[in-house]
C-alpha positions in Angstrom: -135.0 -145.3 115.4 -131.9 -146.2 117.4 -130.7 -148.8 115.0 -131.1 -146.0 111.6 -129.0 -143.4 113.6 -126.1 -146.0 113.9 -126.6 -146.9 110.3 -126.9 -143.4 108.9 -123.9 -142.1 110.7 -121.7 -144.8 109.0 -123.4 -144.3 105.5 -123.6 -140.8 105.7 -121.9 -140.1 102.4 -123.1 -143.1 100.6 -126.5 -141.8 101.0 -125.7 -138.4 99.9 -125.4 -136.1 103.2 -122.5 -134.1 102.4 -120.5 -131.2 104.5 -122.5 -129.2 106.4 -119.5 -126.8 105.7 -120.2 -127.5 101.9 -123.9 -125.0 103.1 -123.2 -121.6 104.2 -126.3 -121.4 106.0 -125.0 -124.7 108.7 -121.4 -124.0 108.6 -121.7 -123.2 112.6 -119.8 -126.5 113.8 -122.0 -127.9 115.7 -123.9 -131.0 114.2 -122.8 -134.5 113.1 -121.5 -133.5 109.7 -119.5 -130.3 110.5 -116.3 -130.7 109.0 -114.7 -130.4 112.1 -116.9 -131.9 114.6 -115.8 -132.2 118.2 -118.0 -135.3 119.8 -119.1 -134.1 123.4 -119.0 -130.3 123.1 -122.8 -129.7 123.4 -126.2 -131.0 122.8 -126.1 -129.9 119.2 -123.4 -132.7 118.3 -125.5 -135.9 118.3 -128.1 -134.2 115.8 -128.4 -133.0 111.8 -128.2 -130.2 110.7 -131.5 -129.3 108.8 -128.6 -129.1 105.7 -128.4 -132.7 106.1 -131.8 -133.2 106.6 -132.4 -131.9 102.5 -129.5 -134.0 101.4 -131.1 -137.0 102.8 -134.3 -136.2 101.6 -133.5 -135.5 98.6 -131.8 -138.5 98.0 -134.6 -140.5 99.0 -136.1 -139.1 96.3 -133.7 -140.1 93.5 -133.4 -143.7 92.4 -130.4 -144.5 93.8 -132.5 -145.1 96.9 -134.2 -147.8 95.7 -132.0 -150.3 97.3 -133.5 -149.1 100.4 -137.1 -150.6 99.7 -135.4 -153.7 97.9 -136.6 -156.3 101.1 -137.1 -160.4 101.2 -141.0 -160.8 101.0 -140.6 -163.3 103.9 -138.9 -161.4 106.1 -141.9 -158.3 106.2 -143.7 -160.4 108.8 -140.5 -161.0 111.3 -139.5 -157.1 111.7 -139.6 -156.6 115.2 -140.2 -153.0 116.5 -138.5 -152.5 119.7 -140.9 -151.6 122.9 -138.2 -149.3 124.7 -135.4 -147.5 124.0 -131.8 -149.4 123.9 -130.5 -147.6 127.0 -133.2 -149.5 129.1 -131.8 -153.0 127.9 -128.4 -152.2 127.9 -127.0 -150.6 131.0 -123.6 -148.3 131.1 -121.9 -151.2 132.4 -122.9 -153.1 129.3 -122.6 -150.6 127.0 -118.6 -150.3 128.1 -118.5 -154.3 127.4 -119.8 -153.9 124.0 -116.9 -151.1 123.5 -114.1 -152.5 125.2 -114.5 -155.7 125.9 -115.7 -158.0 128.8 -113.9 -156.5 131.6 -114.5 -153.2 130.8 -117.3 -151.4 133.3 -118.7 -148.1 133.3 -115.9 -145.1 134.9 -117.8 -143.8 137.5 -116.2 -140.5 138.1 -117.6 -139.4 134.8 -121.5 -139.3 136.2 -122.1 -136.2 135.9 -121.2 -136.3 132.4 -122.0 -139.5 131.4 -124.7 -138.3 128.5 -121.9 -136.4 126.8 -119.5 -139.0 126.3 -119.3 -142.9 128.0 -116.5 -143.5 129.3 -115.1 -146.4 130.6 -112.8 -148.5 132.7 -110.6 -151.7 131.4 -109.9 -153.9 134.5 -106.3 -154.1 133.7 -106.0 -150.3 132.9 -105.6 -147.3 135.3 -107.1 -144.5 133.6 -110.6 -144.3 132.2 -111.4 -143.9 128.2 -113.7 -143.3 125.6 -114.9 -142.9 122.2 -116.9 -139.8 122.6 -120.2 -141.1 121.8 -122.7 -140.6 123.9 -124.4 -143.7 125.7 -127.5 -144.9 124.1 -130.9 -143.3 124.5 -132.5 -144.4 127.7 -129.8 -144.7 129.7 -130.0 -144.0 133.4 -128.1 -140.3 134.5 -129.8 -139.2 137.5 -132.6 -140.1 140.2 -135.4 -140.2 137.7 -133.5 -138.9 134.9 -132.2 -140.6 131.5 -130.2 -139.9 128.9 -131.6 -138.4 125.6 -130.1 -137.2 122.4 -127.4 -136.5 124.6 -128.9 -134.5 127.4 -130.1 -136.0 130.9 -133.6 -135.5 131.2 -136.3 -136.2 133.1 -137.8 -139.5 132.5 -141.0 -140.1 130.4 -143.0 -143.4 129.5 -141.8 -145.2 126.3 -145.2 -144.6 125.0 -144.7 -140.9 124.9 -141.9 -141.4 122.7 -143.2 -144.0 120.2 -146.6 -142.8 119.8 -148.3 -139.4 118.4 -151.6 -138.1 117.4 -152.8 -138.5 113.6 -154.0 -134.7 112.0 -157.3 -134.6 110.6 -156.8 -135.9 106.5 -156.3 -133.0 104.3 -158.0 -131.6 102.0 -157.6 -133.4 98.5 -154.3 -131.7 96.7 -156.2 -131.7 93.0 -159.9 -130.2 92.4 -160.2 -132.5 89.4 -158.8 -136.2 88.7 -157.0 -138.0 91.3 -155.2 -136.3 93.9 -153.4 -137.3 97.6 -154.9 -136.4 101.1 -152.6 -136.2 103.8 -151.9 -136.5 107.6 -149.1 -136.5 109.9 -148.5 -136.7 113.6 -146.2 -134.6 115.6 -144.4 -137.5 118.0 -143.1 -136.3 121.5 -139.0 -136.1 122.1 -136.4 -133.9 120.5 -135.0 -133.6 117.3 -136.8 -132.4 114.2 -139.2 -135.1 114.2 -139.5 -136.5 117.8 -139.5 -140.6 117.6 -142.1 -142.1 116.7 -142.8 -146.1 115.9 -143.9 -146.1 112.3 -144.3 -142.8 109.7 -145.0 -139.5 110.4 -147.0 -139.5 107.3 -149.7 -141.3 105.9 -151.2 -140.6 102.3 -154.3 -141.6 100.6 -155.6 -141.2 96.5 -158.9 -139.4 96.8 -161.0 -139.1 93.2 -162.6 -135.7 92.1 -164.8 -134.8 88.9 -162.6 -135.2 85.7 -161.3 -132.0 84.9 -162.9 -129.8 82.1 -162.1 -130.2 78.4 -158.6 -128.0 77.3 -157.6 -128.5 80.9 -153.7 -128.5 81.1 -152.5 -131.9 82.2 -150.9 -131.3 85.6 -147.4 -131.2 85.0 -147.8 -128.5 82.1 -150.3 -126.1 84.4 -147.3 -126.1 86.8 -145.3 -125.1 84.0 -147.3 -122.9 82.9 -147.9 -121.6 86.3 -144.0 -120.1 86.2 -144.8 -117.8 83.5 -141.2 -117.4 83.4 -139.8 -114.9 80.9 -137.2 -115.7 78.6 -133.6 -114.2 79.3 -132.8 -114.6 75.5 -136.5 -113.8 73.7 -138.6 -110.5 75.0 -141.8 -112.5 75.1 -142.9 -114.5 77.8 -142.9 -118.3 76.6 -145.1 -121.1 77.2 -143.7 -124.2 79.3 -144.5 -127.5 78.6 -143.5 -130.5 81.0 -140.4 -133.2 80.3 -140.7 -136.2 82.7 -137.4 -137.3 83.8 -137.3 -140.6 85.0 -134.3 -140.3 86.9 -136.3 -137.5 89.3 -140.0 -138.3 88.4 -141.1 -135.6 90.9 -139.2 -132.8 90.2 -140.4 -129.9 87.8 -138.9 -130.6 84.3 -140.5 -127.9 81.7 -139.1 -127.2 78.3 -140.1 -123.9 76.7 -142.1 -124.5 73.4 -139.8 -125.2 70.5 -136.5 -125.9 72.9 -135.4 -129.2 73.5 -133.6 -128.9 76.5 -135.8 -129.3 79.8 -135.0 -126.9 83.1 -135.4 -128.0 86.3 -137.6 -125.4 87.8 -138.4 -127.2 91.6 -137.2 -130.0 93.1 -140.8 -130.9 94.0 -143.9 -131.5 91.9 -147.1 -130.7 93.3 -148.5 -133.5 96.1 -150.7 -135.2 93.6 -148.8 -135.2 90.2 -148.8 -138.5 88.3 -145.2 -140.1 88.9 -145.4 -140.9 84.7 -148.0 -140.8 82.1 -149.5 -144.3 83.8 -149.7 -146.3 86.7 -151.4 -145.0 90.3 -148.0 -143.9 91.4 -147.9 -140.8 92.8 -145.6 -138.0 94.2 -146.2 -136.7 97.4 -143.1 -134.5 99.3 -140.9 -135.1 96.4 -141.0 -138.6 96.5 -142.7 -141.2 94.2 -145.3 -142.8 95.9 -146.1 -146.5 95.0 -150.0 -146.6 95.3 -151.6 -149.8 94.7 -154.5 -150.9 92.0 -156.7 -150.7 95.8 -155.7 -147.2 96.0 -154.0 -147.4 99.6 -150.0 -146.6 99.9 -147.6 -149.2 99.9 -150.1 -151.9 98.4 -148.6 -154.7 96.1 -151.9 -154.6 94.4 -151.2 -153.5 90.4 -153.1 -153.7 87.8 -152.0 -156.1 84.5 -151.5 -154.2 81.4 -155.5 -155.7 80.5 -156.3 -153.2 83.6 -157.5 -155.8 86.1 -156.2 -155.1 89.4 -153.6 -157.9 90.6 -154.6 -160.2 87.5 -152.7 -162.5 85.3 -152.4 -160.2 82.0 -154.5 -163.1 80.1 -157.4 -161.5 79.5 -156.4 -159.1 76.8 -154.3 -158.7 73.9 -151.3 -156.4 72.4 -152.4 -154.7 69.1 -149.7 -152.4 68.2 -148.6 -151.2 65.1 -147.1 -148.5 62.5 -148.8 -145.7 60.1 -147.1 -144.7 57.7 -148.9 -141.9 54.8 -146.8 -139.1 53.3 -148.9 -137.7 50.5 -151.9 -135.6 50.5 -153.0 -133.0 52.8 -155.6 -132.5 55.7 -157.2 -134.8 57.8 -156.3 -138.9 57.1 -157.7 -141.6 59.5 -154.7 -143.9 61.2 -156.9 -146.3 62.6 -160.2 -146.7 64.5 -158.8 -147.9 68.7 -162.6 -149.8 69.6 -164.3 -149.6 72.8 -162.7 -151.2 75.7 -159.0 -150.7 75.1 -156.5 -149.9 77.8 -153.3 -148.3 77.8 -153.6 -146.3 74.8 -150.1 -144.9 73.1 -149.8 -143.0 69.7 -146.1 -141.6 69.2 -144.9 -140.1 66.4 -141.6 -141.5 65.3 -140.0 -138.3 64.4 -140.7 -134.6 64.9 -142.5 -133.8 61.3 -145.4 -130.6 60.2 -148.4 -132.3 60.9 -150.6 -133.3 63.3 -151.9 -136.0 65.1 -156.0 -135.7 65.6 -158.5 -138.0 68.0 -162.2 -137.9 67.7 -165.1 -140.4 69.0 -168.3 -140.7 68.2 -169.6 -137.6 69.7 -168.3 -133.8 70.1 -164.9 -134.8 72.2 -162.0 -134.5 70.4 -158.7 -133.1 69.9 -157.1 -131.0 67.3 -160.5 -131.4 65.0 -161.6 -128.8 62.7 -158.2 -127.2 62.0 -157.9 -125.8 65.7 -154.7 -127.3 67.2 -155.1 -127.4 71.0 -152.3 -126.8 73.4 -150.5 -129.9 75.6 -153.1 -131.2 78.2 -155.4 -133.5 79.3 -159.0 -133.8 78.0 -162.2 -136.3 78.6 -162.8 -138.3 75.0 -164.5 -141.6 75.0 -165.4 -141.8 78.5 -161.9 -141.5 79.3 -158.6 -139.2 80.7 -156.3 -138.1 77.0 -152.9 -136.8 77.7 -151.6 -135.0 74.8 -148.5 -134.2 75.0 -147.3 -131.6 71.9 -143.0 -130.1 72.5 -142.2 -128.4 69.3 -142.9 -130.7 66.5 -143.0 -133.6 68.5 -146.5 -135.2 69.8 -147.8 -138.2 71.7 -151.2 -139.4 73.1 -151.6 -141.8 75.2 -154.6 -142.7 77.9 -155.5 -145.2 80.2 -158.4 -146.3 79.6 -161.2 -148.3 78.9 -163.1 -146.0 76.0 -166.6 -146.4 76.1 -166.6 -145.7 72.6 -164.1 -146.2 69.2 -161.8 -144.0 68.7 -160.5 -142.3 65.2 -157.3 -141.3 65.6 -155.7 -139.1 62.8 -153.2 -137.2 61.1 -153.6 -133.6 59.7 -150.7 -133.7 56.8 -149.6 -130.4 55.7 -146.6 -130.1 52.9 -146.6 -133.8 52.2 -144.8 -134.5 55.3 -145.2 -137.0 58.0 -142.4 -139.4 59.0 -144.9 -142.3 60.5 -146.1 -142.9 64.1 -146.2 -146.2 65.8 -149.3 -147.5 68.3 -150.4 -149.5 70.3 -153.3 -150.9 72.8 -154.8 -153.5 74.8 -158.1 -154.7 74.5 -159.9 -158.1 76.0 -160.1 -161.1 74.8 -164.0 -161.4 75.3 -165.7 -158.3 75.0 -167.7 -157.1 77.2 -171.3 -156.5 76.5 -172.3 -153.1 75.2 -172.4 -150.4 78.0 -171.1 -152.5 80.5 -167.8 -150.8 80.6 -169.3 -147.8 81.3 -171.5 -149.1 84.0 -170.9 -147.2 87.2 -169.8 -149.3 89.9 -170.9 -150.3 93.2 -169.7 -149.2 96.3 -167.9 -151.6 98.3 -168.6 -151.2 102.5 -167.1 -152.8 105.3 -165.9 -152.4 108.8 -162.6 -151.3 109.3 -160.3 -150.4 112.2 -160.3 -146.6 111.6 -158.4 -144.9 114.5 -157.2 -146.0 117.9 -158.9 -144.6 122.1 -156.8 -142.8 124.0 -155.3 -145.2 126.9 -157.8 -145.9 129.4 -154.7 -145.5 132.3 -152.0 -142.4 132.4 -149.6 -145.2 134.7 -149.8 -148.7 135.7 -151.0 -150.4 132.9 -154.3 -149.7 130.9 -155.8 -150.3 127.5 -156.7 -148.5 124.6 -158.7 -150.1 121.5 -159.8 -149.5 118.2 -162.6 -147.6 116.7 -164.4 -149.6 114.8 -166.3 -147.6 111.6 -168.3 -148.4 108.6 -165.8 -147.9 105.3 -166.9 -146.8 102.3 -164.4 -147.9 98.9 -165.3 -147.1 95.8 -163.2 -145.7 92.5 -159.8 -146.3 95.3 -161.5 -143.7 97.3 -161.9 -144.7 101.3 -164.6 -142.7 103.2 -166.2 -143.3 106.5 -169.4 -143.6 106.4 -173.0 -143.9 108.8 -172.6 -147.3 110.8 -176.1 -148.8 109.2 -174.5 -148.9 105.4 -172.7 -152.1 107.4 -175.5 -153.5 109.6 -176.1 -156.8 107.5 -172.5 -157.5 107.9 -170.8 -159.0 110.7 -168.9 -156.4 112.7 -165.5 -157.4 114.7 -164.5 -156.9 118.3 -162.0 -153.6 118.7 -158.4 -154.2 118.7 -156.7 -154.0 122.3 -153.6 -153.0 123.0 -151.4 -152.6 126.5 -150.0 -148.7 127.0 -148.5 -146.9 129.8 -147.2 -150.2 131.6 -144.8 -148.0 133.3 -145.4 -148.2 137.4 -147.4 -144.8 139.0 -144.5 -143.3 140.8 -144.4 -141.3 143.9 -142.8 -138.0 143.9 -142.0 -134.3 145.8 -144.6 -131.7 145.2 -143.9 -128.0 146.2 -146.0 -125.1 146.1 -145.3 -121.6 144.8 -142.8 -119.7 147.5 -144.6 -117.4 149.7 -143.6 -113.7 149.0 -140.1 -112.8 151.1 -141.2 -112.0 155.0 -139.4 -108.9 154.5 -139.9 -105.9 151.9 -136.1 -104.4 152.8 -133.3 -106.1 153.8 -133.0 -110.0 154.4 -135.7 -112.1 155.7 -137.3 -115.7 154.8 -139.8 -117.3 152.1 -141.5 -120.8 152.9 -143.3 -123.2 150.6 -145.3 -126.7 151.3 -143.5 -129.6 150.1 -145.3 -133.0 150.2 -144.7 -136.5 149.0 -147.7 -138.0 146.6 -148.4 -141.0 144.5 -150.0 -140.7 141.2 -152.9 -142.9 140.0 -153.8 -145.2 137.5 -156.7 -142.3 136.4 -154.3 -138.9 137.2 -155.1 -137.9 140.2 -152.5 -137.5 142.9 -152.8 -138.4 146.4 -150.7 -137.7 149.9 -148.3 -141.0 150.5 -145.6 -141.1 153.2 -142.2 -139.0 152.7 -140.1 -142.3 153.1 -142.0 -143.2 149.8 -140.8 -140.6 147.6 -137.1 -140.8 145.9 -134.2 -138.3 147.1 -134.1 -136.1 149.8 -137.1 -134.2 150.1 -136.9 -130.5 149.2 -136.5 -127.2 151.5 -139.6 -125.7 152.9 -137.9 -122.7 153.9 -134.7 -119.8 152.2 -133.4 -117.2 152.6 -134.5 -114.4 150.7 -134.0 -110.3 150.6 -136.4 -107.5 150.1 -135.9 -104.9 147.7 -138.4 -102.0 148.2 -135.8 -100.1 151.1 -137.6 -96.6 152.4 -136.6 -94.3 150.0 -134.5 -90.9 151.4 -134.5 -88.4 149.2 -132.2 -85.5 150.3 -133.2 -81.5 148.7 -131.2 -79.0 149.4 -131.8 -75.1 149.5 -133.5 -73.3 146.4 -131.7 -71.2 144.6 -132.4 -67.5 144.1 -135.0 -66.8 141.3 -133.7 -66.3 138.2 -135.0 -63.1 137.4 -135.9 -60.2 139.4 -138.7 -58.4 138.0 -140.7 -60.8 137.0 -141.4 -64.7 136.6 -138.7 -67.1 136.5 -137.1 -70.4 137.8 -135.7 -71.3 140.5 -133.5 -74.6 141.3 -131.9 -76.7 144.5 -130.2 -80.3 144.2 -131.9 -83.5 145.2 -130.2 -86.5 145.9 -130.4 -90.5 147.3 -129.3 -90.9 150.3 -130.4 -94.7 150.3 -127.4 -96.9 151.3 -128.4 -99.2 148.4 -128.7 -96.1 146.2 -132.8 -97.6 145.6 -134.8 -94.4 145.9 -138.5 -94.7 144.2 -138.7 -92.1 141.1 -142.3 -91.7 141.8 -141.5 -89.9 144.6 -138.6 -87.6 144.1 -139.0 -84.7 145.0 -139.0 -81.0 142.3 -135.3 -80.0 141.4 -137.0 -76.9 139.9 -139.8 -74.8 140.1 -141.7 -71.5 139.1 -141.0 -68.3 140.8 -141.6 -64.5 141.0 -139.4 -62.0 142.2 -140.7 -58.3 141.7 -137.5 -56.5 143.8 -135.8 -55.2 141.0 -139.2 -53.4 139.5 -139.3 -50.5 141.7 -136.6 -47.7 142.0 -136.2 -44.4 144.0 -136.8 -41.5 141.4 -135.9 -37.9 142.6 -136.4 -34.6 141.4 -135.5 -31.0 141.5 -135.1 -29.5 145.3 -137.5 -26.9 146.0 -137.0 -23.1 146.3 -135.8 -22.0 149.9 -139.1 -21.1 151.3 -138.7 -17.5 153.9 -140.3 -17.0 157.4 
C-alpha cells in the first residue's frame, strides 16, 4: 500500500485524477489534489478526496489502464508483500538520510509534530528543513504511539492493518444465465478503504436456469429498463444496447431507428457480459477477466473450438457469404449442424428483410411472420443473441447446438444486400447426444476460509478450513464433507499472526463522583499496572513494568448542585377589590453562583379575593322630630 501511494501521487494526472477544484462538491482545500494544497495543515492533506477516488476508478475502467495489468509471467511468483508498515524499517533518522543525504538526522525539536511534516537536520547546516511530507506510516511519535496517515496514534499490531474479515458471498446478481456473486471485507485503519494485503473484493460466476424464451438479452432489459422518453418524439421509445469497446461496462443504448448510442450510466449491471462472447464479466464498472474454470483472474480460456485452455486444433473455420435478392418470404441461408461453436450471422448492410433461425423443434426466431424484439432466446440447446438496431441485425451464440440449425432470410421488396457467416465445428464429431450429455460434477478439497488466530499477542496460529468443493458448469459450492471421503484430504494451511510481544500497560477505573456536591473538593480512581496474555486476559504485574509515568489516582474537582436561596418579597395588593383576582411579589436568586434549582422557586403570583370594596354605607331620609 505504501509503495502505490508514492506512485499514485507522482502519476496522479497520467492516470486521470484531475482538480479536486475542477468538482464543486471537493473544492474545500483540503486533500492531495486541491489546487492549492498546503502539505502539513491537517489530517485531511495526506488523503483523496472521494472526487479523486471516481476519477481513478473510472479510469481503471477504461482501456487506457491496461498497461497496469501488462506484468512479466516470471516475475508473478517473486512479488513480495511487505509484513509491516515502512515506518517500522525505516526510522526518522533514516528517513532524513534518504531525503537529504547521509549526514542528515531527524530535527528533534519538531517531535511533537513530527507526523505532520519530517523535518530534518544536515550536519553542516544550522537550521532544520523539510519537504512537508509526512514520515512514512509506522513511524514512532510517542510512548506507544506511531504515525498514521499523518496522525499519531496509538499503536496497533500489523495484522490489524493487513487483514479483514470476508462477507458472506452474495446473492447471484442475474436470476437467469450466468451472473457474479460477491464479497468484500472491511480492513481496519483509516482512509476510505483501511489497508488491507490483497483485494477488498473477490468475485465468482455463479450459473442460473437459462432465461425464458423472448427474454431481453441483458444489456437491452437495462435499456429498456430507462423507459426514457424522447425529448424530440412524444412517445416513449424503445432502447436497444450498443457495446462500446472502448467502455465495455458502461450503458450504451441507441433508441430504435437512431444510430447514435447515449451513454445512460457509467456502470452496467454486476453481471453483464463484457461483449457478445467470452466469460468476461463486468463487475463495479470494470471488465472482469474470468477464466474458462470460472474463477477471477484465471489464464484458463477457451480456443475458438470451445475447449478450455486447448490448442484450437480440434475444430474448423466454416465461414462464408449469402447472397439472394429476388423473391419474397422465407429463403434458407444454410443449415449450421450440431456441435458448432461461436456462431455469427451479420448482415452486411442495413436492408428490409429479415434474418430468421429455426431447429428442429418449436425454438425459433422471427418464424411465422412474427418478428421478435432484440434478446436472447434458448434454440438448439443453446443461448441466441439477437441483436435487431433499425435495419441492421446480427445473431450470434456460443454454443455447441444440440441440434442443426436453419438459418434464414424473410425478403420483402426484392431487397437484401447479403450477410456473411461463420462457425466452428470439430474435426471428429462427436457421437450423437453426447454434446448434450449433462456433465459430471467435479469434487475436491479445497482451502475455503481461514481460523481466527489462536493468540490476541505473542505469537499464535491460525489455519485453514478445509471443505469439500463442489465445480460443476464454473459454479463452486461447498458441499457435505462425505461427497470427498474416497479422496485424500490435506493437512490445513498454518500461518504465524499476532507475533507482536503482550505488552504491559496503566489501567484506570471510572473516577469516583466529586467528594463534594458544592464547592471544590476531590475525585479518586484505581490505577494499576497489567500485562496482557497470549489468550486476552489481563493480569496485575509490577508498576516498574508498565511504560511512562503512571497516571493520577487523585484531582481536583468542583460540585455544582450549591443550596439554592431563593429570595420572595412582599405580595402585592389584590388586584381587584370586590371580588377574585391576582396578586404578585418578586422572587429572586440570591445564590452567589446565581445556580438556584427551578424545581423549587417559589410562586411569583397567586389567586386572591378581596371583598372590601362590595359593601357601602347607604343612608336615608331623617325621621320626623318625635314630641315628649
Amino acid at each position: 500500500m505504501f509503495h502505490f501511494v508514492l506512485f499514485l501521487k507522482t502519476s496522479k494526472f497520467s492516470m486521470g485524477i484531475n482538480h479536486d477544484n475542477d468538482h464543486p462538491s471537493c473544492a474545500d482545500g483540503v486533500h492531495i489534489m486541491s489546487g492549492e494544497w498546503i502539505k502539513g495543515q491537517n489530517l485531511g492533506d495526506v488523503s483523496w478526496s472521494q472526487c479523486s477516488r471516481e476519477d481513478l476508478e473510472r479510469f481503471l475502467r477504461s482501456k487506457a489502464s491496461n498497461c497496469l495489468v501488462q506484468t512479466n509471467p516470471q516475475s508473478l511468483n517473486s512479488v513480495i508483500i511487505p509484513s509491516k508498515l515502512p515506518g517500522m524499517t525505516y526510522t526518522a533518522d533514516e528517513q532524513c538520510q534518504i531525503l537529504f543525504g547521509p549526514t542528515a538526522s531527524f530535527c528533534q525539536e519538531m517531535q511533537h509534530v513530527i507526523c505532520t511534516g519530517l523535518w530534518c537536520k544536515v550536519e553542516s547546516e544550522k537550521e532544520c528543513k523539510t519537504k512537508l511530507d509526512p514520515p512514512m506510516d509506522g513511524t514512532d511519535c510517542d510512548t506507544g504511539k506511531w504515525c498514521k496517515a499523518g496522525d499519531c496514534i496509538n499503536r496497533t499490531s500489523f495484522s490489524e492493518h493487513a487483514e479483514g474479515e470476508w462477507s458472506a458471498w452474495s446473492s447471484c446478481s442475474r436470476t437467469c444465465n450466468t451472473g457474479i456473486s460477491s464479497r468484500q471485507r472491511k480492513c481496519p485503519g483509516s482512509g476510505l478503504e483501511g489497508q488491507c494485503h490483497g483485494p477488498t473484493m473477490q468475485y465468482r460466476v455463479c450459473e442460473n436456469p437459462s432465461c425464458p424464451a423472448g427474454v431481453p438479452a441483458f444489456r437491452d432489459w437495462q435499456c429498456q429498463a430507462f423507459s426514457v422518453r424522447s425529448s424530440y418524439q412524444k412517445h416513449v421509445h424503445q432502447w436497444q444496447a450498443v457495446i462500446d469497446d472502448e467502455k465495455p461496462c458502461a450503458l450504451f443504448c441507441s433508441p430504435a431507428g437512431k444510430d447514435q448510442p447515449v451513454l445512460l450510466t457509467e456502470k452496467v449491471m454486476d453481471g453483464t457480459s463484457c461483449g457478445q462472447h467470452g466469460l468476461d464479466v463486468c463487475a463495479d464498472g470494470r471488465c472482469q477477466k474470468f477464466g474458462c474454470d470460472g474463477i477471477l483472474g484465471s489464464l484458463a480460456r477457451e480456443d475458438h473450438c470451445g475447449i478450455c485452455n486447448g490448442n484450437g486444433k480440434s475444430c474448423k473455420v466454416i465461414k462464408g457469404d449469402f447472397n439472394h435478392t429476388r423473391g419474397a418470404g422465407y429463403v434458407e441461408a444454410l443449415v449450421i449442424p450440431a456441435g458448432a461453436r461461436r456462431i455469427k450471422v451479420v448482415e452486411e448492410k442495413p436492408a428490409h428483410s429479415y434474418l430468421a433461425l429455426r431447429d428442429a423443434g418449436k425454438q425459433s426466431i422471427n418464424s411465422d411472420w412474427k418478428i421478435e424484439h432484440s434478446g436472447t432466446f434458448n434454440i438448439a440447446g443453446t443461448t441466441v443473441h439477437y441483436v435487431r438496431r433499425g435495419l441492421w441485425e446480427k445473431i450470434s451464440a456460443k454454443g455447441p447446438t444440440t441440434s442443426p440449425l436453419h438459418l434464414l432470410v424473410l425478403l420483402f421488396h426484392d431487397q437484401s444486400y447479403g450477410l456473411h457467416y461463420e462457425y466452428t465445428i470439430p474435426l471428429d464429431p462427436l457421437p450423437e447426444n453426447q454434446s448434450s450429455k449433462v456433465p459430471e460434477p467435479l469434487f475436491m478439497w479445497t482451502h475455503s476460509t481461514w481460523e481466527d488466530c489462536d493468540a490476541v499477542c505473542g505469537g499464535g496460529e491460525r489455519k485453514t478450513t478445509v471443505s469439500c468443493t463442489k465445480i460443476m458448469n464454473k459454479n463452486i459450492s461447498l458441499v457435505d464433507n462425505k461427497k470427498c471421503k474416497y479422496l485424500t484430504k490435506p493437512e490445513p494451511q498454518i500461518r504465524k499472526c499476532n507475533e507482536q510481544p503482550c505488552q504491559t500497560r496503566w489501567m484506570m477505573t471510572e473516577w469516583t463522583p466529586c467528594s463534594r456536591t458544592c464547592g471544590k473538593g476531590t475525585q479518586n480512581r484505581q490505577v494499576a499496572c497489567t500485562q496482557q496474555l497470549r489468550n486476552g486476559t489481563l493480569i496485575r504485574a509490577r508498576e516498574r513494568d508498565c511504560l511512562g509515568p503512571k497516571p493520577a489516582s487523585a484531582q481536583r474537582c468542583e460540585g455544582q448542585d450549591c443550596m439554592t436561596v431563593w429570595e420572595a418579597g412582599v405580595w402585592s395588593e389584590c388586584s381587584v377589590k370586590c371580588g377574585k383576582g391576582v396578586r404578585h411579589r418578586t422572587v429572586r436568586c440570591t445564590n452567589p453562583r446565581k445556580k438556584c434549582v427551578l424545581s423549587t422557586r417559589p410562586k411569583e403570583a397567586e389567586d386572591c379575593e378581596d371583598y372590601s370594596k362590595c359593601y357601602v354605607w347607604r343612608m336615608g331620609d331623617w325621621s320626623k322630630v318625635s314630641h315628649p
